[in-house]
C-alpha positions in Angstrom: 9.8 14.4 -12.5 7.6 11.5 -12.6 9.6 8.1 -12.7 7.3 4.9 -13.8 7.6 1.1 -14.6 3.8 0.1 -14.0 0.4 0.7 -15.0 -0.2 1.9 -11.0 2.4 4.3 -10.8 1.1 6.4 -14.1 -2.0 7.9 -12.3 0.1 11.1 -11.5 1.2 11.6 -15.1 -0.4 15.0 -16.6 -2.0 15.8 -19.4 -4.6 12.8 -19.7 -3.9 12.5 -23.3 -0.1 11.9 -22.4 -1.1 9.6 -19.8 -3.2 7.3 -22.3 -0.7 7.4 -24.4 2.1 6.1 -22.5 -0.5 3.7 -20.5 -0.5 2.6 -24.3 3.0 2.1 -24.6 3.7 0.7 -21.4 1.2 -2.3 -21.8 2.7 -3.0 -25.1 5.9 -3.4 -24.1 4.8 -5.9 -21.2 2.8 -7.7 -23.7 5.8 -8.0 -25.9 8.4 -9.2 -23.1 5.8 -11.1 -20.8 5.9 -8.7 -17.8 3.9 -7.7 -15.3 6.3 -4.1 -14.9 9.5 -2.7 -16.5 11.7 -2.7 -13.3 14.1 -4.8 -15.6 13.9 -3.5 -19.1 13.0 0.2 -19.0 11.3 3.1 -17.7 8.8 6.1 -18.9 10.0 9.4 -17.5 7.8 12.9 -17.5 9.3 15.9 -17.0 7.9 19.4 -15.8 9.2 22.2 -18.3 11.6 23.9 -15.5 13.3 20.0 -15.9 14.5 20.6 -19.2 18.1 20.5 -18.2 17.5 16.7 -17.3 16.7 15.8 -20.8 20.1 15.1 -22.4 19.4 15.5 -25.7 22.9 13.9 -26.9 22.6 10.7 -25.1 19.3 10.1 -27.1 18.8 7.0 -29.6 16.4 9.0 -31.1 14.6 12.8 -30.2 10.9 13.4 -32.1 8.2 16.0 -31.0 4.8 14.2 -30.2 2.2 16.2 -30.7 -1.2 15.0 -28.6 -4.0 17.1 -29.1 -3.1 20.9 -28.2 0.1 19.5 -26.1 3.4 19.3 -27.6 6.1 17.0 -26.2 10.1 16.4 -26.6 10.4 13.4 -26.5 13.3 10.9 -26.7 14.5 7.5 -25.8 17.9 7.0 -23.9 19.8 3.6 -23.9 21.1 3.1 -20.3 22.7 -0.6 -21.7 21.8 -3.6 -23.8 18.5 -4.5 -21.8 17.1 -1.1 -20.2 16.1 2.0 -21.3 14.3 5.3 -20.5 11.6 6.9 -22.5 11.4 10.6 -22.1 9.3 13.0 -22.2 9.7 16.8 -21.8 6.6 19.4 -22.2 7.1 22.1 -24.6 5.2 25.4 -24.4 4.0 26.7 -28.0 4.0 30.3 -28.4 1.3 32.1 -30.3 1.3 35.6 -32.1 
């Protein structure tokens, strides 16, 4: 599991394309509240694939699969209280015939 809540801490994150994107994300949201992190307002969680048990799907605002180029992602957003939340992402493996 990779925890983050700054543009530093996002260097880990794999697949680049998921890394851009939440890089994306992440400065928006800063933008849009005036921050310099999101220690107060929020995280951006990745999990590996064996994590999937730490993705609780029914405390989810919302659950979408995010497709980025030949990755596929569950992803969801969970409401901890009024002012913070976690974004989450969970790696799905595809399955070809």
């Amino acid at each position: 599991m990779i925890k983050t809540t700054n543009l530093k801490e996002i260097d880990q994150i794999q697949p680049l394309m998921l890394k851009a994107y939440i890089a994306k994300k992440m400065t928006a949201m800063m933008r849009e509240y005036q921050v310099d992190n999101l220690d107060d307002i929020g995280c951006f969680i990745v999990l590996e694939p064996e994590e999937f048990t730490d993705f609780p799907i029914g405390e989810m605002e919302f659950v979408e699969m995010l497709f980025l180029e030949e990755s596929m992602f569950l992803h969801g957003v969970r409401i901890i209280d009024e002012s913070y939340g976690e974004d989450i992402y969970l790696p799905v493996e595809v399955v070809t015939c």
